[in-house]
DRENPA-3360 file (N, C-alpha, C; in nm, 2 decimals, always signed):
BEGIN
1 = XXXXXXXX = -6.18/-4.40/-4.16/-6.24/-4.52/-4.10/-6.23/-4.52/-3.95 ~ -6.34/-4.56/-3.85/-6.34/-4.51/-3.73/-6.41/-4.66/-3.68 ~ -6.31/-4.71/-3.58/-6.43/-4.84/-3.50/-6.42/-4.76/-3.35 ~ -6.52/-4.86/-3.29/-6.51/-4.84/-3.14/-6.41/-4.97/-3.05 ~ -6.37/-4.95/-2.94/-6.27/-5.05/-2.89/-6.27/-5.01/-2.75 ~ -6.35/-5.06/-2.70/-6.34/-5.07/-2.49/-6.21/-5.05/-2.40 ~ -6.12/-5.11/-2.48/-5.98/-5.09/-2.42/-5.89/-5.15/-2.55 ~ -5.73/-5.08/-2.49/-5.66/-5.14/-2.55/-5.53/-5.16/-2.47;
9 = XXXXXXXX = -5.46/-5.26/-2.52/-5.38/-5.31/-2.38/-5.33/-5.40/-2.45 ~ -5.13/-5.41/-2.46/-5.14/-5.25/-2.48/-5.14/-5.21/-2.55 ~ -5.10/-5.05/-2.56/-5.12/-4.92/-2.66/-5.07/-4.98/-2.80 ~ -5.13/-4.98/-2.87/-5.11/-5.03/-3.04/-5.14/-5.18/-3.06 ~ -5.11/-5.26/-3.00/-5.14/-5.36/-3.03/-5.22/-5.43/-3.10 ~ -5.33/-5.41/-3.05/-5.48/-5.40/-3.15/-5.48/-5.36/-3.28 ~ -5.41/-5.23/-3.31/-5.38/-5.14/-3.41/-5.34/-5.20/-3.49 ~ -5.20/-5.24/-3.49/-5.09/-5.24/-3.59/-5.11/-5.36/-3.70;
17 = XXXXXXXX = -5.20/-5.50/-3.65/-5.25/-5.56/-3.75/-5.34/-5.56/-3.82 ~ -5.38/-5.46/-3.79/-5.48/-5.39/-3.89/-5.43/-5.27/-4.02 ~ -5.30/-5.23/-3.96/-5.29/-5.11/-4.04/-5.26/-5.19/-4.18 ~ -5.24/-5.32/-4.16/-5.16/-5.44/-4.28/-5.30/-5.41/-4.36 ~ -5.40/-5.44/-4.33/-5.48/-5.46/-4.49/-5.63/-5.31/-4.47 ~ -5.58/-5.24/-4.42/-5.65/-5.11/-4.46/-5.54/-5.01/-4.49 ~ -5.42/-5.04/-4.52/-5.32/-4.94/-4.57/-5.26/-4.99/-4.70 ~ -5.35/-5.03/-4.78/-5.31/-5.14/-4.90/-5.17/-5.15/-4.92;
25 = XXXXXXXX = -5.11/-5.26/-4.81/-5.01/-5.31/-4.83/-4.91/-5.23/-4.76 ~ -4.96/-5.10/-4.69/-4.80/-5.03/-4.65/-4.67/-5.12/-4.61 ~ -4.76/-5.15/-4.52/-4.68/-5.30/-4.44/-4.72/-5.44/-4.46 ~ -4.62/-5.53/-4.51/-4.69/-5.61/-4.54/-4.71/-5.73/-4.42 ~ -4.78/-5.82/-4.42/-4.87/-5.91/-4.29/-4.74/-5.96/-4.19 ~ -4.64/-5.97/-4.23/-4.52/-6.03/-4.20/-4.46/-5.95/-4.10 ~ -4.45/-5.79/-4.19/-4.39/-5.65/-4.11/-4.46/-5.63/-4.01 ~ -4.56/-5.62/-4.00/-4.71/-5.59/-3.94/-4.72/-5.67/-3.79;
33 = XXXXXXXX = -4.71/-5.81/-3.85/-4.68/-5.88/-3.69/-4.56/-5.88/-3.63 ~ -4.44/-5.85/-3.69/-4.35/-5.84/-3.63/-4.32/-5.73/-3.55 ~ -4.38/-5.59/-3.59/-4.40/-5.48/-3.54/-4.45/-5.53/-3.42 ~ -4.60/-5.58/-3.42/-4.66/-5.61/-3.29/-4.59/-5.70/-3.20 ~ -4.50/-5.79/-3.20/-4.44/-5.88/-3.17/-4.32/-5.79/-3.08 ~ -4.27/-5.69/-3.14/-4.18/-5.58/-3.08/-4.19/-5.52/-2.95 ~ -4.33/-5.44/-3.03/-4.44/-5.39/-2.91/-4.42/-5.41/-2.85 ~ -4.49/-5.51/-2.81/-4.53/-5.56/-2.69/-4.40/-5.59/-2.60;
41 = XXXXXXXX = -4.35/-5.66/-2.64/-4.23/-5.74/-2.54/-4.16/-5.54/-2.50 ~ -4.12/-5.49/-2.59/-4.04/-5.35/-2.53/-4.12/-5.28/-2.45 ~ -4.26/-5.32/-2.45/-4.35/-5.21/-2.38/-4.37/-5.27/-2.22 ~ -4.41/-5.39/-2.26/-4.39/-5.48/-2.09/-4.25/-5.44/-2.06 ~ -4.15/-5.44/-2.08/-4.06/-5.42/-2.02/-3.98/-5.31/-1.97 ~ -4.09/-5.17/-2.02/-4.09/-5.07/-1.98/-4.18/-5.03/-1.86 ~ -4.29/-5.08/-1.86/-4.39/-5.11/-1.76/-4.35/-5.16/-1.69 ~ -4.26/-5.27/-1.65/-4.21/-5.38/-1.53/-4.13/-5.27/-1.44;
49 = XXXXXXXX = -3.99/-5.19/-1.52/-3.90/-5.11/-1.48/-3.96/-4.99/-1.44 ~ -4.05/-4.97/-1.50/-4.12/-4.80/-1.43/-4.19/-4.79/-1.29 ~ -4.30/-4.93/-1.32/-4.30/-5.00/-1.12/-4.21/-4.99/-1.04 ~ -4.08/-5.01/-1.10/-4.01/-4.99/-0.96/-3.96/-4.87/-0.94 ~ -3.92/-4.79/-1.05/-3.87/-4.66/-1.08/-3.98/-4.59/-0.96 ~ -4.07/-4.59/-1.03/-4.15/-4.48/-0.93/-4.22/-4.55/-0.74 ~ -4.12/-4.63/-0.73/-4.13/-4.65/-0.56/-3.95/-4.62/-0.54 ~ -3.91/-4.53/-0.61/-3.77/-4.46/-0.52/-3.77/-4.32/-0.58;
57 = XXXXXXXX = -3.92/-4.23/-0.55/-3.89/-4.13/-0.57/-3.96/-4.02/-0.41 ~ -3.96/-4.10/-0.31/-4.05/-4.10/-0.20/-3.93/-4.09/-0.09 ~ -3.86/-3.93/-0.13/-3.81/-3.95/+0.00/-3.77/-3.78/+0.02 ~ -3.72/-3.69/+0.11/-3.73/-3.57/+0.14/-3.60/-3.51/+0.08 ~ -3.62/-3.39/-0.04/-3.56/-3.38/-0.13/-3.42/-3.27/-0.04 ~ -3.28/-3.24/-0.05/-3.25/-3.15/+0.01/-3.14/-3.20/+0.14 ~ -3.17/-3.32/+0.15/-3.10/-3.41/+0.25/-2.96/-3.45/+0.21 ~ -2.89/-3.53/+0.33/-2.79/-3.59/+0.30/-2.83/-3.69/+0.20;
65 = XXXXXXXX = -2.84/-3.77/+0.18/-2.81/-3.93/+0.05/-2.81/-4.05/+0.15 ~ -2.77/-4.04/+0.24/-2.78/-4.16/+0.35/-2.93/-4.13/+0.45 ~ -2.97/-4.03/+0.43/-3.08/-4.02/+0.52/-3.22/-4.08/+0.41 ~ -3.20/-3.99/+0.30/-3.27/-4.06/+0.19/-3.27/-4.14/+0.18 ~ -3.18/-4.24/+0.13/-3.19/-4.40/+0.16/-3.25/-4.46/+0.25 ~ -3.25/-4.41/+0.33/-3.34/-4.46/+0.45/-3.46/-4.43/+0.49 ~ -3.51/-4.32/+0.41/-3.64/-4.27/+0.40/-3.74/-4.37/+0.30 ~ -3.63/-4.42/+0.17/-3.70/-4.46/+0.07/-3.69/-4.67/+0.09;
73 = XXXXXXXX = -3.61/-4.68/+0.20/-3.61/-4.81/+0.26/-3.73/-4.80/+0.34 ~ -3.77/-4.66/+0.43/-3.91/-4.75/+0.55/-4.03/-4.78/+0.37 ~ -4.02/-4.63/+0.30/-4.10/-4.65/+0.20/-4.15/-4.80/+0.13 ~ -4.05/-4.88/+0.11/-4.06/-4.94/+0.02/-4.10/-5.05/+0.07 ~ -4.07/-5.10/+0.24/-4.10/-5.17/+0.30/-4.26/-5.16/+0.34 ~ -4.27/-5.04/+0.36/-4.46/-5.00/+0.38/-4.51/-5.07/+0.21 ~ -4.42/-5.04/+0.11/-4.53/-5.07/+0.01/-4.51/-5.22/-0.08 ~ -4.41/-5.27/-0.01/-4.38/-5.42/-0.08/-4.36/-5.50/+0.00;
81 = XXXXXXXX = -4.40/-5.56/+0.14/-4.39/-5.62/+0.25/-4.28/-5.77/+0.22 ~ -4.36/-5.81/+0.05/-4.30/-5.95/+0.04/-4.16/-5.95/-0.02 ~ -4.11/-5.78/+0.00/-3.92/-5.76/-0.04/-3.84/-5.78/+0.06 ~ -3.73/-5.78/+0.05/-3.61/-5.81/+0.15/-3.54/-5.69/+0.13 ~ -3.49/-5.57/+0.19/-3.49/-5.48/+0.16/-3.35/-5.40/+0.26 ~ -3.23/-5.46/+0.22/-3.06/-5.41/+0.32/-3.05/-5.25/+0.27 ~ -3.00/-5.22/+0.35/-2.90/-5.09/+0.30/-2.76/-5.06/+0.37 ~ -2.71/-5.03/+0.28/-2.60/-5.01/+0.32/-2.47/-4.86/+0.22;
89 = XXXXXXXX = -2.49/-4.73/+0.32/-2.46/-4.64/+0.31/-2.60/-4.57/+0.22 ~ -2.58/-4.50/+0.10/-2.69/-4.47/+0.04/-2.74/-4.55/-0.07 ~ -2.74/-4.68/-0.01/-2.70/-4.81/-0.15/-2.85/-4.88/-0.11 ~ -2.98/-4.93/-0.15/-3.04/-5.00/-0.13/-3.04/-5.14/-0.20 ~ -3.07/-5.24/-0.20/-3.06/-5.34/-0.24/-3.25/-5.43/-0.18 ~ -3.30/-5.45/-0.32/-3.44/-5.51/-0.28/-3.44/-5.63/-0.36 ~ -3.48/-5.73/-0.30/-3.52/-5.87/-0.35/-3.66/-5.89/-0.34 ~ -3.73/-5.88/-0.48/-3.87/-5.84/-0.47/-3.89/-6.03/-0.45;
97 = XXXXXXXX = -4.00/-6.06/-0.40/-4.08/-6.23/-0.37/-3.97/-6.27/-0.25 ~ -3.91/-6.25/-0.17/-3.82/-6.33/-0.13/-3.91/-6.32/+0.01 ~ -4.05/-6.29/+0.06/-4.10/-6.32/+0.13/-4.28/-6.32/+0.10 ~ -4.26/-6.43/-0.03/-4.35/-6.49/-0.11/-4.39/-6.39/-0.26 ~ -4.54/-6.42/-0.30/-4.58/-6.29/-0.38/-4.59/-6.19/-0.33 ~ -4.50/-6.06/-0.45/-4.51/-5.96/-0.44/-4.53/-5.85/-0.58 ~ -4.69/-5.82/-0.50/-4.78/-5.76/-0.60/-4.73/-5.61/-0.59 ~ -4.75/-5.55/-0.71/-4.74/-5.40/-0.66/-4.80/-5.31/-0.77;
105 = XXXXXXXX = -4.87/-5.23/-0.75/-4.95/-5.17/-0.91/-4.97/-5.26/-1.02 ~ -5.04/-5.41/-0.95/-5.14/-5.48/-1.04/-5.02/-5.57/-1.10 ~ -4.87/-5.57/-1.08/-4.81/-5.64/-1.15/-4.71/-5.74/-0.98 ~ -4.67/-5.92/-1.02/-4.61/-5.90/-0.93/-4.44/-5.94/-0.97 ~ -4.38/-5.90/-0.88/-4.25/-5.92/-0.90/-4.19/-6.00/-0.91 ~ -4.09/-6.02/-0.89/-3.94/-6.15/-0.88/-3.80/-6.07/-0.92 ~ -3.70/-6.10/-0.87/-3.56/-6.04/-0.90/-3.49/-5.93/-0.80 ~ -3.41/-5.86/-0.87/-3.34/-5.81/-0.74/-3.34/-5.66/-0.79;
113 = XXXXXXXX = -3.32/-5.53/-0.72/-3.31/-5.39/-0.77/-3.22/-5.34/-0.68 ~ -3.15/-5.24/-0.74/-3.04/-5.19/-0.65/-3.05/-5.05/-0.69 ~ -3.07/-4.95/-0.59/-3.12/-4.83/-0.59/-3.02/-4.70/-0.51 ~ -2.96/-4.65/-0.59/-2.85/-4.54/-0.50/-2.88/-4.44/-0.57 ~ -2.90/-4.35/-0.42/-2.91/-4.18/-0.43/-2.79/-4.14/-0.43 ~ -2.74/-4.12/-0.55/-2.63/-4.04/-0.57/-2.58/-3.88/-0.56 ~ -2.69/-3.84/-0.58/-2.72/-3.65/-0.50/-2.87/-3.65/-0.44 ~ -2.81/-3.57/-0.35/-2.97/-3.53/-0.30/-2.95/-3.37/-0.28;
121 = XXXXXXXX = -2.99/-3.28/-0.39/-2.94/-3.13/-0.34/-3.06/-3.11/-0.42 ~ -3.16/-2.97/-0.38/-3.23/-2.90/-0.43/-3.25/-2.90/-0.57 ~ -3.13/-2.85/-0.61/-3.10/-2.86/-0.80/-3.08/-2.95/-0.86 ~ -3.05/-3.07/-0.79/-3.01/-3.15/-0.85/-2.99/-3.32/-0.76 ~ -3.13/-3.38/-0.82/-3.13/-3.54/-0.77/-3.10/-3.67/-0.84 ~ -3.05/-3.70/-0.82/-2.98/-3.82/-0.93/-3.01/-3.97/-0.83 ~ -3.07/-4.05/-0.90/-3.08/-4.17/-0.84/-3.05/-4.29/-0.93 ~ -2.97/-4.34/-0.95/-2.92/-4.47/-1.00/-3.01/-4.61/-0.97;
129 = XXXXXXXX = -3.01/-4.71/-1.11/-3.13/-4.82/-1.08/-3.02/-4.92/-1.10 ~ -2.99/-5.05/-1.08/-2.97/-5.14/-1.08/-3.10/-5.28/-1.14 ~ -3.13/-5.33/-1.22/-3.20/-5.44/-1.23/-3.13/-5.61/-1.26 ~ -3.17/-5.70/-1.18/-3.11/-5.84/-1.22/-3.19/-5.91/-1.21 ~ -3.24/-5.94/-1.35/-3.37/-6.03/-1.41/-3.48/-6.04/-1.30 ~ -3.53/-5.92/-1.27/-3.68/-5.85/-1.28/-3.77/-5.90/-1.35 ~ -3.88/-5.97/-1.29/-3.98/-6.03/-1.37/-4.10/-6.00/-1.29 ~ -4.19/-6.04/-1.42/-4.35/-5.97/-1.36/-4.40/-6.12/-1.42;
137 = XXXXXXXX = -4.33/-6.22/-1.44/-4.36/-6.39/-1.51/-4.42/-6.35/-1.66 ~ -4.40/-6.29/-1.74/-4.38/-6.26/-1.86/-4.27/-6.22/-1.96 ~ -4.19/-6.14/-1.84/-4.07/-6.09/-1.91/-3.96/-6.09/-1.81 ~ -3.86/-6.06/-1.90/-3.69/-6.09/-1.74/-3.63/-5.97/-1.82 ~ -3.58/-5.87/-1.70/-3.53/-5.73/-1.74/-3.42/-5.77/-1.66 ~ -3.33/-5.75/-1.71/-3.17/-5.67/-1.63/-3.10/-5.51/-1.72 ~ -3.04/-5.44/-1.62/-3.00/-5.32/-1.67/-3.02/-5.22/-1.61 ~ -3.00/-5.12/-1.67/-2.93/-4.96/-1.55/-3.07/-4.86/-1.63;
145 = XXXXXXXX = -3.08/-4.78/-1.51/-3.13/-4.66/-1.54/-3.11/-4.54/-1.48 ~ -3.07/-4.39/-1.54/-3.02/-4.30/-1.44/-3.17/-4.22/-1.44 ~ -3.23/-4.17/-1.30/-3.34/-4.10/-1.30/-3.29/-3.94/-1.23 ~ -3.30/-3.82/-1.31/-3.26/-3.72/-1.25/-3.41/-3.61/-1.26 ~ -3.41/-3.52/-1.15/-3.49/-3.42/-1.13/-3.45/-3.34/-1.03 ~ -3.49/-3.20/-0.99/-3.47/-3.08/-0.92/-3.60/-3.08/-0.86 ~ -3.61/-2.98/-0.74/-3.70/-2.92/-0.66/-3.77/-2.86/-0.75 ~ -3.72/-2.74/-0.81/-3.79/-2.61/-0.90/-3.90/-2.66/-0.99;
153 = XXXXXXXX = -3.81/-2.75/-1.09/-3.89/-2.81/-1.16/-3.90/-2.95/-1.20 ~ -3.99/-2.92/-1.19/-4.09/-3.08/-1.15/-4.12/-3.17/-1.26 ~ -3.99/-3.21/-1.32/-3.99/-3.29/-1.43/-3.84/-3.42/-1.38 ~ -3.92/-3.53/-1.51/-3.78/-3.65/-1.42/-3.76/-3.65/-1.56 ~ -3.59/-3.69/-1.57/-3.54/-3.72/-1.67/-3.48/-3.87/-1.64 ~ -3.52/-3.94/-1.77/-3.50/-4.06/-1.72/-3.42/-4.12/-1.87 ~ -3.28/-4.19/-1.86/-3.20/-4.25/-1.93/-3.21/-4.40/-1.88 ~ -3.17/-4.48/-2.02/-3.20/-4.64/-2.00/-3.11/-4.69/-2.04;
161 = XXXXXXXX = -3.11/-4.86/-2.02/-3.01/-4.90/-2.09/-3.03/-5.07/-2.04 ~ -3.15/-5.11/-2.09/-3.19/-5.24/-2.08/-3.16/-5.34/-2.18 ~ -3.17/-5.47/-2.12/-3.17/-5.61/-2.21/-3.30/-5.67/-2.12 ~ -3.36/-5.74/-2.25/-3.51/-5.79/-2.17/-3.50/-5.98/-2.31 ~ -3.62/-6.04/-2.22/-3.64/-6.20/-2.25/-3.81/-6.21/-2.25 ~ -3.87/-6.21/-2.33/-4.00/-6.29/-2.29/-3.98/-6.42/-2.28 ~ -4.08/-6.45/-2.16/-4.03/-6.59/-2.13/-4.11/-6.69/-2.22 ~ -4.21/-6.65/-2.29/-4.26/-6.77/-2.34/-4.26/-6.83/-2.45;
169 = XXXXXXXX = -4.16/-6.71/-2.50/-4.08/-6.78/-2.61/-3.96/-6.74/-2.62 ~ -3.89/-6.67/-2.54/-3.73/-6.68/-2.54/-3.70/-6.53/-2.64 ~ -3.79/-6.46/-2.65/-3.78/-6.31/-2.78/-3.68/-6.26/-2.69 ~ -3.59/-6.13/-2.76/-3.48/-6.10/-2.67/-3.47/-5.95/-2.73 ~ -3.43/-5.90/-2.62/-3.38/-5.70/-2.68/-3.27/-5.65/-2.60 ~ -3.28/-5.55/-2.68/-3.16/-5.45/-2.61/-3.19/-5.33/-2.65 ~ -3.23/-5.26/-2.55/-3.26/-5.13/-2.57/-3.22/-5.00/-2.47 ~ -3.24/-4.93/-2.57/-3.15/-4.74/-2.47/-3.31/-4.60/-2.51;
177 = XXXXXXXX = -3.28/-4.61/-2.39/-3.41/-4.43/-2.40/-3.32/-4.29/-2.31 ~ -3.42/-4.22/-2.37/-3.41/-4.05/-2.28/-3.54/-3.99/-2.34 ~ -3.60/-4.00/-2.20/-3.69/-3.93/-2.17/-3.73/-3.80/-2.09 ~ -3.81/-3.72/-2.09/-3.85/-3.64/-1.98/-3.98/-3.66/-2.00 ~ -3.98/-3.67/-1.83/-4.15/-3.69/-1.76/-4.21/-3.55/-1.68 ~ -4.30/-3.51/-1.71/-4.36/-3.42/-1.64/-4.48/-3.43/-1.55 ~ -4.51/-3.41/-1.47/-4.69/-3.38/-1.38/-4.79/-3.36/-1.52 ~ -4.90/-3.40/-1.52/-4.93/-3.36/-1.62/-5.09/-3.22/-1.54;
185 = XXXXXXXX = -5.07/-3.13/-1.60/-5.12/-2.98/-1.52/-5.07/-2.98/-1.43 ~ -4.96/-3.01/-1.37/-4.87/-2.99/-1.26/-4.94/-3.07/-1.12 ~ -5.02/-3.22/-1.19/-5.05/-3.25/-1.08/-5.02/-3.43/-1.09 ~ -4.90/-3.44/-1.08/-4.88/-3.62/-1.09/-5.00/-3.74/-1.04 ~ -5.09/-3.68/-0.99/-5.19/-3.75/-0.95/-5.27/-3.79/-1.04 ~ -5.30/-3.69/-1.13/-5.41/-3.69/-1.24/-5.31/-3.76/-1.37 ~ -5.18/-3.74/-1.37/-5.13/-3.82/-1.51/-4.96/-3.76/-1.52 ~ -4.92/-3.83/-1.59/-4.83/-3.72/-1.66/-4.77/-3.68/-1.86;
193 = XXXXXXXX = -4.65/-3.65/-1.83/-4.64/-3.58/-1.97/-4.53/-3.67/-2.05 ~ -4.50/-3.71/-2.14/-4.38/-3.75/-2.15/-4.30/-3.73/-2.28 ~ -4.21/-3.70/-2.32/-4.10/-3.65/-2.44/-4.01/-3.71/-2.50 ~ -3.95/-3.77/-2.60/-3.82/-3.81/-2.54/-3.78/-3.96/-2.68 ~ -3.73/-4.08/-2.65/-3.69/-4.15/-2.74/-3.66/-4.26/-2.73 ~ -3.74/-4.41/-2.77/-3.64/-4.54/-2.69/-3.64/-4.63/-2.83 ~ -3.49/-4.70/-2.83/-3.43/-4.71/-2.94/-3.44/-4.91/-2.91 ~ -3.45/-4.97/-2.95/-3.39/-5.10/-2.91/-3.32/-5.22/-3.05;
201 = XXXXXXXX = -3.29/-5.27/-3.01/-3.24/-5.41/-3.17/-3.31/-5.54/-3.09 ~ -3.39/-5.55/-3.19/-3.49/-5.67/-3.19/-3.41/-5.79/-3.31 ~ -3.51/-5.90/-3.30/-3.48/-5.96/-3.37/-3.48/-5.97/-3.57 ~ -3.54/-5.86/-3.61/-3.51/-5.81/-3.71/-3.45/-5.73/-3.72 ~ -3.42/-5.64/-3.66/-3.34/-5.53/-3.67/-3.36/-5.40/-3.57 ~ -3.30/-5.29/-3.63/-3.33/-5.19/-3.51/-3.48/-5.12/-3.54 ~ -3.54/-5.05/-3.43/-3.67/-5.04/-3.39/-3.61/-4.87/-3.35 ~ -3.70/-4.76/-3.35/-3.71/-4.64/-3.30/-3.84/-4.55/-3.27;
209 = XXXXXXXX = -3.85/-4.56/-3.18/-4.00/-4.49/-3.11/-3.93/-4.31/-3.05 ~ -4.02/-4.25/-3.15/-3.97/-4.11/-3.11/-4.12/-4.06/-3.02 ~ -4.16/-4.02/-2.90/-4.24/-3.97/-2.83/-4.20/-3.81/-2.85 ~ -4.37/-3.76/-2.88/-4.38/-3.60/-2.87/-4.48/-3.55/-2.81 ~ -4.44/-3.48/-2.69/-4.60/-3.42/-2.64/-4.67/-3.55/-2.58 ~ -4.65/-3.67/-2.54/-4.77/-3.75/-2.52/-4.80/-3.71/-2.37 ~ -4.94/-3.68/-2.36/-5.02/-3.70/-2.25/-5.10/-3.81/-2.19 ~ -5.05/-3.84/-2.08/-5.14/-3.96/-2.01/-5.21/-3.96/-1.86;
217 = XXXXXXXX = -5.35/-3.98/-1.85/-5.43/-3.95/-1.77/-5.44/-4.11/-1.69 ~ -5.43/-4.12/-1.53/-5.39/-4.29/-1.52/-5.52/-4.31/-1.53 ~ -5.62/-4.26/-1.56/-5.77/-4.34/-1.56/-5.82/-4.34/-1.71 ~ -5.76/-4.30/-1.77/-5.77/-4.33/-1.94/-5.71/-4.48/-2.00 ~ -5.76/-4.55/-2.08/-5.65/-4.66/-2.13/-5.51/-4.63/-2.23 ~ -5.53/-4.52/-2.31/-5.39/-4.46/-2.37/-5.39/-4.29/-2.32 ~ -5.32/-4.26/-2.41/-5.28/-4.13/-2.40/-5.41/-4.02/-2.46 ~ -5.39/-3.88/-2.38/-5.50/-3.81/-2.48/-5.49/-3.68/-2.55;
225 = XXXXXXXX = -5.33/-3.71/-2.56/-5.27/-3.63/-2.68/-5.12/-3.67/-2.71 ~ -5.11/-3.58/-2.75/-4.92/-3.64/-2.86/-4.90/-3.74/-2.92 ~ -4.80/-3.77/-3.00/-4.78/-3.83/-3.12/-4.63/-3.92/-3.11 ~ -4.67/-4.06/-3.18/-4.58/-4.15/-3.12/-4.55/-4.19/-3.28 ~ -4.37/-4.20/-3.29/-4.37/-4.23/-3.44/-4.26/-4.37/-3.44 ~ -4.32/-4.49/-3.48/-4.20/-4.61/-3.50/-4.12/-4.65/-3.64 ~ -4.04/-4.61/-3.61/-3.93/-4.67/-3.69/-3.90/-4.79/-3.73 ~ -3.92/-4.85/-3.83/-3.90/-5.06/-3.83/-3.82/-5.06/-3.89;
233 = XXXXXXXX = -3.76/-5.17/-3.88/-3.61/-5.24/-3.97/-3.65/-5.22/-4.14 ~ -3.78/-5.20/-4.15/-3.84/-5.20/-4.30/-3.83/-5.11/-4.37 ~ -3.72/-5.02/-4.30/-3.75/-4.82/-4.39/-3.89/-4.80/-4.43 ~ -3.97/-4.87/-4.30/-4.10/-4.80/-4.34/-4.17/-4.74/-4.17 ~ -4.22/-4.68/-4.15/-4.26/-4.60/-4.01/-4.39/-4.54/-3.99 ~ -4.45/-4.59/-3.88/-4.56/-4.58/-3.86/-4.64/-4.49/-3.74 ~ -4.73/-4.41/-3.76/-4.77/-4.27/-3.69/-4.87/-4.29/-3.61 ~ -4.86/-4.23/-3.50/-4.98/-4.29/-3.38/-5.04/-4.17/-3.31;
241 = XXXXXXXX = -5.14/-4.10/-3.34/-5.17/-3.93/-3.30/-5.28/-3.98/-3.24 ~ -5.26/-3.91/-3.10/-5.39/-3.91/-2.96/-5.45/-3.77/-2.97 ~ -5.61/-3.79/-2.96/-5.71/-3.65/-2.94/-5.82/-3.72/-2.85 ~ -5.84/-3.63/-2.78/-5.93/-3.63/-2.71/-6.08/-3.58/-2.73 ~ -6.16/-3.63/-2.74/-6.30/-3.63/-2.81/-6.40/-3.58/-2.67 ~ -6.37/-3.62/-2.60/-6.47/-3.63/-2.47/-6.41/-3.66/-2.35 ~ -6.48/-3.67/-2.25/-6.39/-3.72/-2.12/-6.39/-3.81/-2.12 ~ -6.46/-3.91/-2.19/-6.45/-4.07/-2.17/-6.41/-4.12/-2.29;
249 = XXXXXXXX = -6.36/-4.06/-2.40/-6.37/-4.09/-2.56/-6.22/-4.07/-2.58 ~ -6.13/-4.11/-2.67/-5.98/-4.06/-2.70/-5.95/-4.07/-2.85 ~ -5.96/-4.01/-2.95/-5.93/-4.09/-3.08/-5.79/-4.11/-3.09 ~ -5.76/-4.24/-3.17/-5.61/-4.28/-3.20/-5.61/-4.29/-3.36 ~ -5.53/-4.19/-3.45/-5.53/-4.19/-3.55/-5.36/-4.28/-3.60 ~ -5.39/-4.37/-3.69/-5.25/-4.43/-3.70/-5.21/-4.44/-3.85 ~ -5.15/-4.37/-3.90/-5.06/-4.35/-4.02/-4.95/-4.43/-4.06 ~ -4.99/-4.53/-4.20/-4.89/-4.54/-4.26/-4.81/-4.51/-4.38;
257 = XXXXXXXX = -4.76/-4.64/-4.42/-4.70/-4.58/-4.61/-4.80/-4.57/-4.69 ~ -4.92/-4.58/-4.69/-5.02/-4.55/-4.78/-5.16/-4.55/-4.72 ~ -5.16/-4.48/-4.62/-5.31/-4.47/-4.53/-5.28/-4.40/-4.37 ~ -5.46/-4.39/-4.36/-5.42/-4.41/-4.21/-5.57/-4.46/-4.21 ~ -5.61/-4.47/-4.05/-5.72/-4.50/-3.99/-5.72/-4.45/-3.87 ~ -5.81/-4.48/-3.79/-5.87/-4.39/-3.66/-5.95/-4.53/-3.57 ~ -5.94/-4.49/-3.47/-5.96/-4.58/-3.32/-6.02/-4.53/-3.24 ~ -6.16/-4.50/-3.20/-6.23/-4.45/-3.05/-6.21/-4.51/-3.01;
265 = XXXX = -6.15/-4.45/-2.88/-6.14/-4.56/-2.74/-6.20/-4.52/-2.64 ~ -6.28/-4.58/-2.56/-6.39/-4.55/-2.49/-6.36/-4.63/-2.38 ~ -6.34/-4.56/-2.24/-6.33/-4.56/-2.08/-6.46/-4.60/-2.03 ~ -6.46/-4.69/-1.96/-6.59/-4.76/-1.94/-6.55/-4.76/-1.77;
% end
């Protein structure tokens, strides 16, 4: 079974209430929205933290740790005007809105982030995240993230360890990942790669998203390859395979306990 879909936003969302009555019953209507209900809130909350993740990786690799800090303090001041933005030693501290809205890749902020370069050596970069209730006015993040990468190779490994709140109904998590991110063709401009695993306990139970191979192009609306597999409190798990059909075309094939179905997604 194959529909067409202009976008999707976000990734499964659309999906997952449908796999309820074209998978006769895998999941039943209950599982199905609660799944989506998951979703969503853990995936905004991964999107909120990754905005800021990737404005502290803008600084000259190789250096002391105090010079870095201060490379990634003019940075962040060039790209978030309406932050408040101390440092002190290799310790940054940003108070996103504290000099009104502050928009930044389409999303805006509120809360505080606290950002230390703990190595800065060729082989080996380590940067430490701090979050205290981080909001994009949908969701409130607090929690740590370690982000590590090298010169040589051009991949980030990134460890988590969040608690999140949707605000408009008070939904609540707690979740841990390990990932690796790569350039994707070795060119971070065009997209990248990602690997890896994020685990959380929701309000039914525990949740498990294993990422393999997924490819993401930033001018595409999902991915346009690899395979996303979720784990639900249901001992039942559901499969999410990206192919690429065309330059403007993606299929999303999604497998459950008794079916699957297929999704063109089409870049307009």
């Amino acid at each position: 079974m194959t529909s067409k879909l202009s976008h999707l936003v976000p990734l499964v969302l659309l999906a997952v209430p449908t796999l309820c009555s074209c998978m006769r019953q895998g999941l039943t209507a209950e599982e199905a929205a609660e799944a989506r209900e998951e979703l969503e809130v853990e995936s905004q909350s991964q999107a909120l933290t990754s905005n800021t993740v990737s404005l502290s990786t803008n600084f000259t690799i190789g250096g002391a740790v105090e010079k870095a800090a201060e490379e990634l303090r003019s940075f962040i001041q060039s790209q978030v005007s309406c932050a408040d933005v101390s440092l002190e030693g290799h310790t940054l501290s940003v108070e996103y809105g504290a000099r009104g809205a502050c928009p930044y890749n389409g999303l805006t902020f509120t809360g505080t982030h606290e950002i230390s370069v703990a190595r800065n050596e060729s082989n080996d970069v380590v940067v430490d995240h701090v979050w205290t209730d981080l909001s994009n006015g949908k969701v409130s993040v607090s929690g740590t993230a370690q982000v590590t990468w090298t010169l040589a190779d051009p991949s980030r490994h990134v460890v988590h360890d969040l608690n999140w709140t949707r605000l408009r109904d008070q939904r609540t998590g707690h979740g841990t990942g390990d990932r690796i991110q790569k350039p994707l063709d070795g060119d971070i401009r065009q997209g990248f790669t990602e690997s890896g695993e994020r685990s959380w306990e929701g309000e039914k139970g525990r949740w498990d998203l294993s990422i393999d191979g997924l490819e993401m192009r930033w001018i595409d609306p999902i991915p346009q390859d690899g395979t996303l597999t979720l784990d639900t409190p249901f001992d039942k798990s559901i499969d999410l395979e990206f192919q690429r059909l065309n330059d403007r075309t993606i299929r999303m094939t999604l497998s459950g306990p008794k079916g699957s179905i297929n999704y063109d997604v089409t870049r307009f």
